[in-house]
Steps between C-alpha positions, in 0.01 A plus 500: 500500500724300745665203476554295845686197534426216718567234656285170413608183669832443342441724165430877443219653335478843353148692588401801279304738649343862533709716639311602809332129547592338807517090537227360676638230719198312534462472112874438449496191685194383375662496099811406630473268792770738727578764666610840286856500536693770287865398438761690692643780307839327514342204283286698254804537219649151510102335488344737276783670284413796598547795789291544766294807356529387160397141452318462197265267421596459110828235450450323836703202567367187377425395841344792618087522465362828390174612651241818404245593787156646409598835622683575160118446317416860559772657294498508180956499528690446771926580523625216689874512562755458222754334652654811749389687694455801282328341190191358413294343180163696387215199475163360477425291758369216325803525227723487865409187571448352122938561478554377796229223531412591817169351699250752584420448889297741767758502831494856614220692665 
């Protein structure tokens, strides 16, 4: 799994999703009411806590929102990142987003 950060209006949101799912523009601004804009790599650390390459989705910052997309629904565990680059936490899917009360949403095609 992957963990992007975005941009939405003046907040960030964290979107879990299968590794090899793409964001569907069209559905991303339908659910959110913008345009997908990633953060700049320079601003992932300070507005997530974490590296870009390992932001986790587990211990966000209070006023961060956590997000899982449907693509995670056909594993049965996922590995999103750990917190670097070079770890990663073993998961169910549905347990994912039960820690880190995340909202299940469809946004990638």
């Amino acid at each position: 799994a992957k963990t992007l950060s975005f941009r939405v209006n003046d907040g960030v949101v964290l979107l879990v999703m299968a590794g090899t799912a793409r964001i569907d523009n069209k559905k991303y601004k339908q659910f959110f009411g913008v345009k997908a804009r990633m953060l700049p790599a320079e601003e992932v650390e300070a507005m997530t806590g974490y590296p870009p390459g390992g932001v986790c989705p587990f211990a966000a910052p209070a006023t961060v929102r956590v997000y899982c997309d449907r693509s995670l629904c056909s594993y049965s565990e996922v590995l999103p990142a750990g917190g670097s680059d070079n770890s990663g936490v073993r998961i169910a899917p549905q347990r994912l987003a039960g820690i880190t009360g995340a909202e299940w949403i469809d946004v990638t095609g």
